[in-house]
C-alpha angles and dihedrals in degrees: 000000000000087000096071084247123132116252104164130011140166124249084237087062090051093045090046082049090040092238136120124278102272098010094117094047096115092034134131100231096207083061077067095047125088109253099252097053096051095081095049095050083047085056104046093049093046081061100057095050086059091054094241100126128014091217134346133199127233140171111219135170131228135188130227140228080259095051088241117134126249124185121222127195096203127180117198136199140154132297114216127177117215092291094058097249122152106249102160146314132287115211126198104215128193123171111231100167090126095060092033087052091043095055093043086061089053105051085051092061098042092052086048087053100053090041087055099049093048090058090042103041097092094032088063102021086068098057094046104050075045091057093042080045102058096039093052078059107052092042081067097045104040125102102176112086095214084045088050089046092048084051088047098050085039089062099037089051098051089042091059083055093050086049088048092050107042077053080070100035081062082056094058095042095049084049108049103028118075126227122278121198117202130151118247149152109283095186091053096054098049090053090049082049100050087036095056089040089058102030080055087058090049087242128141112243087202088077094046123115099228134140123190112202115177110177097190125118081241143027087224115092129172107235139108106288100197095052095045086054099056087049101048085046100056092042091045095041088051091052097053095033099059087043142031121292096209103045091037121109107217117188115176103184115185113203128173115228103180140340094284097033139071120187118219115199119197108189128173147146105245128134082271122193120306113264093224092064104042095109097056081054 
């Protein structure tokens, strides 16, 4: 009701609470409801009784008998009796603590893993510019063709690993930096990209077959910069890396789909991925 008090309930919303069917009619639902999360529903229901919303979605999280946590995905309008007058509030509720659980894992890992690779970062960085170091060395000095192919496979290896490990270094960096938000040339970022992937091949971009195409009534889009390019490099470099970067036809097309979103579009003519397994991937 408009007291913020249970009137009616489902026997699904006692068992999810661990009490008796019935046991909460007569309850102030923000008793049920984690601390943190009481001012904002007081808020959001302060704000359909003022009309400004006809129903508005929350997340909110409520604690047990048991004290254990459960997530709730709710969605809240207005209860009206047959005068249309406002008598309390109906809430949608759907219990999402799995997934919540689930994502809160994650984020953990993910926050152990970039932890790991910061303190890490020097530690491995230096053996391996050693190891790229030494090979390129003895490539130069040595006179014996199976000696000059162990010094070869030697390099590429440990560039694969450099390759494996700077992977994880993008995972730190997207973790622990914030978004900033500046206004450049995207044109202008994805040539210099397409120009340094194929520069890094020692191939000439002059004989690619790539198209830019950026529909927008300027060049110049708001976004972070340093995050967009990491994105349009390693899509770029996967197309070209798995075909041939001569016979390849590469289209970007940049389209703009709202105010807050941009649409980036990677097109190109490789073996793809087979259609029977998409949804495993």
């Amino acid at each position: 009701n408009l007291n913020h008090k249970i009137i009616k309930a489902p026997k699904l919303f006692h068992s999810l609470l661990e009490y008796s069917d019935g046991e909460l009619i007569d309850t102030t639902i923000t008793e049920l409801m984690e601390a943190d999360f009481v001012s904002s529903d007081l808020k959001l229901k302060t704000a359909l009784l003022n009309c400004e919303f006809n129903f508005l979605d929350s997340e909110i999280e409520f604690i047990t008998k048991s004290q254990r946590k459960v997530w709730m995905e709710c969605s809240t309008s207005i209860l009206f009796n047959d005068n249309k007058k406002p008598i309390g509030f109906l809430q949608f509720m759907l219990d999402v603590t799995p997934l919540k659980q689930s994502n809160l894992s994650l984020k953990d890992m993910n926050a152990e893993l970039a932890n790991f690779m910061y303190k890490t970062s020097h530690d491995v960085r230096g053996p391996i510019v050693n190891i790229l170091g030494l090979a390129s060395i003895g490539k130069m000095t040595a006179t014996n063709n199976d000696i000059l192919q162990y010094f070869t496979l030697v390099e590429q290896s440990t560039q694969k690993l450099e390759h494996i490990f700077n992977d994880f270094k993008e995972v730190s960096f997207i973790l622990n930096n914030e978004i900033r938000i500046t206004t450049f040339d995207l044109k202008e970022l994805i040539c210099e990209l397409l120009e340094s992937i194929f520069f890094n091949k020692g191939k000439d971009i002059k004989m690619a077959k790539v198209k830019v195409q950026i529909n927008l009534p300027s060049n110049f889009i708001s976004t972070d910069k340093a995050l967009l390019k990491k994105l349009i490099f390693h899509l770029v470099e996967n197309a070209f890396e798995h075909n041939s970067y001569y016979d390849t036809s590469f289209t970007i097309t940049v389209s703009k789909k709202s105010d807050q979103f941009y649409q980036l579009l990677f097109e190109d003519d490789g073996v793809g991925i087979p259609e029977e397994i998409h949804d495993k991937v």
